[in-house]
C-alpha positions in Angstrom: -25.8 21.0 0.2 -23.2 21.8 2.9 -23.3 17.9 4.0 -22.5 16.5 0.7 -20.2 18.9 0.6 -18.1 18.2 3.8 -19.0 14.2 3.1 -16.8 14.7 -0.6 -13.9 16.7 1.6 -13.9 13.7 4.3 -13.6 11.4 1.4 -11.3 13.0 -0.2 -8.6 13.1 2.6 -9.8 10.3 3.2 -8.0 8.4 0.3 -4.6 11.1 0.9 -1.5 9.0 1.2 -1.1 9.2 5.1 -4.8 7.6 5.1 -4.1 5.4 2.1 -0.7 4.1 4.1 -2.9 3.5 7.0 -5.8 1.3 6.1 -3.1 -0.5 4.0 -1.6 -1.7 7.4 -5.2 -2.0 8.8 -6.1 -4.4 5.9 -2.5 -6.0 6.3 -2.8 -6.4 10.4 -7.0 -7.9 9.5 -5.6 -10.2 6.8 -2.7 -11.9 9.6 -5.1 -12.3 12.1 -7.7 -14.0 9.8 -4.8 -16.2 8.5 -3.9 -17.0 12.2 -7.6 -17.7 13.0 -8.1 -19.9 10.0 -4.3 -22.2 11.4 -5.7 -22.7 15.0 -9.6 -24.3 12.8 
C-alpha cells in the first residue's frame, strides 16, 4: 500500500507547474533537434 501510495504523490508533483513548465521545454528542446535531424536526411 505504502508504494502506491508514494508512486500517486510522485505523480502528482509530478504534473505541478514547475514540472509541467519543464518537460514542456524538454518536449520543445526533443521536437528542434528532431526537426534539425530530419533537414540534414
Amino acid at each position: 500500500m505504502e508504494a502506491s501510495k508514494t508512486s500517486s504523490t510522485t505523480l502528482r508533483n509530478a504534473f505541478g507547474p514547475k514540472s509541467l513548465i519543464f518537460t514542456s521545454l524538454i518536449l520543445i528542446s526533443i521536437t528542434e533537434s528532431l526537426r534539425l535531424l530530419q533537414q540534414e536526411l
